[in-house]
N, C-alpha and C positions, 0 to 999 in steps of 0.2 A: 318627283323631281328632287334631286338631291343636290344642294348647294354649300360649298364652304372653299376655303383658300388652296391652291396648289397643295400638295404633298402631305394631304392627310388624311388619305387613307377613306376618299369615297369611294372607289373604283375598287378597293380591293371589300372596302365593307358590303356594296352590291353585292360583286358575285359572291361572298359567304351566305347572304339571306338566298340569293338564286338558286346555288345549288342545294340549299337545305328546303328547296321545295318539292312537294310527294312527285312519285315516277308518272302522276297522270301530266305533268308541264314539262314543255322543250322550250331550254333555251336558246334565243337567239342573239346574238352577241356582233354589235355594231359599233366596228371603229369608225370613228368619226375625227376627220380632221382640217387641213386646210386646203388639200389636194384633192379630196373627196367629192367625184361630181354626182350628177343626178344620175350618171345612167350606170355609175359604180354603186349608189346605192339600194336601187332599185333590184340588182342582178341577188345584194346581199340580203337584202328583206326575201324576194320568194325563193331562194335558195333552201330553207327548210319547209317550204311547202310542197302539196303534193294537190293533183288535179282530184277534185271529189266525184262532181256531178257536172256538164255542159260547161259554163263557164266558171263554175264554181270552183277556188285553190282550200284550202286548209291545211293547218302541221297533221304528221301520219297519224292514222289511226282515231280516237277518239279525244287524243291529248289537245290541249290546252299550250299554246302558244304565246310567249313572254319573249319581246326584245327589250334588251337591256343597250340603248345609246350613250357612249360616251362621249364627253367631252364635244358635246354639240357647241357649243357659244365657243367657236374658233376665232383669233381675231383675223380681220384681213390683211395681209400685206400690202400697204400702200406706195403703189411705182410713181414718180416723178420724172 
């Protein structure tokens, strides 16, 4: 978990360490925001997976599977 103030630069510091990781890791890359339901993000999670064995999902091939969620702590809009 990465935590600091609006506009400095976590989201773009992640994806530089992401992508400088070796070709055996895929990344998966989750917006997260206030509109964001349950059954939008579940479509985004197995979206780079692939079926292995019976019920079993996995990312392709042998690689190693990394999602990067951003901006999770969204505040709520409060209607009156």
């Amino acid at each position: 978990m990465l935590v600091g103030n609006a506009g400095t630069g976590k989201s773009v510091m992640m994806q530089d360490k992401l992508n400088a990781l070796p070709e055996t890791f895929c990344i998966g890359n989750v917006p997260f925001n206030f509109y964001t339901t349950s059954e939008m993000l579940q479509r985004v999670l197995e979206k780079p997976l692939e079926k292995k064995a019976g019920r079993n999902y996995g990312p392709p091939g042998s690689k190693r599977l990394v999602y990067f969620i951003d901006d999770m702590n969204m505040p709520e809009v409060l209607i009156t």
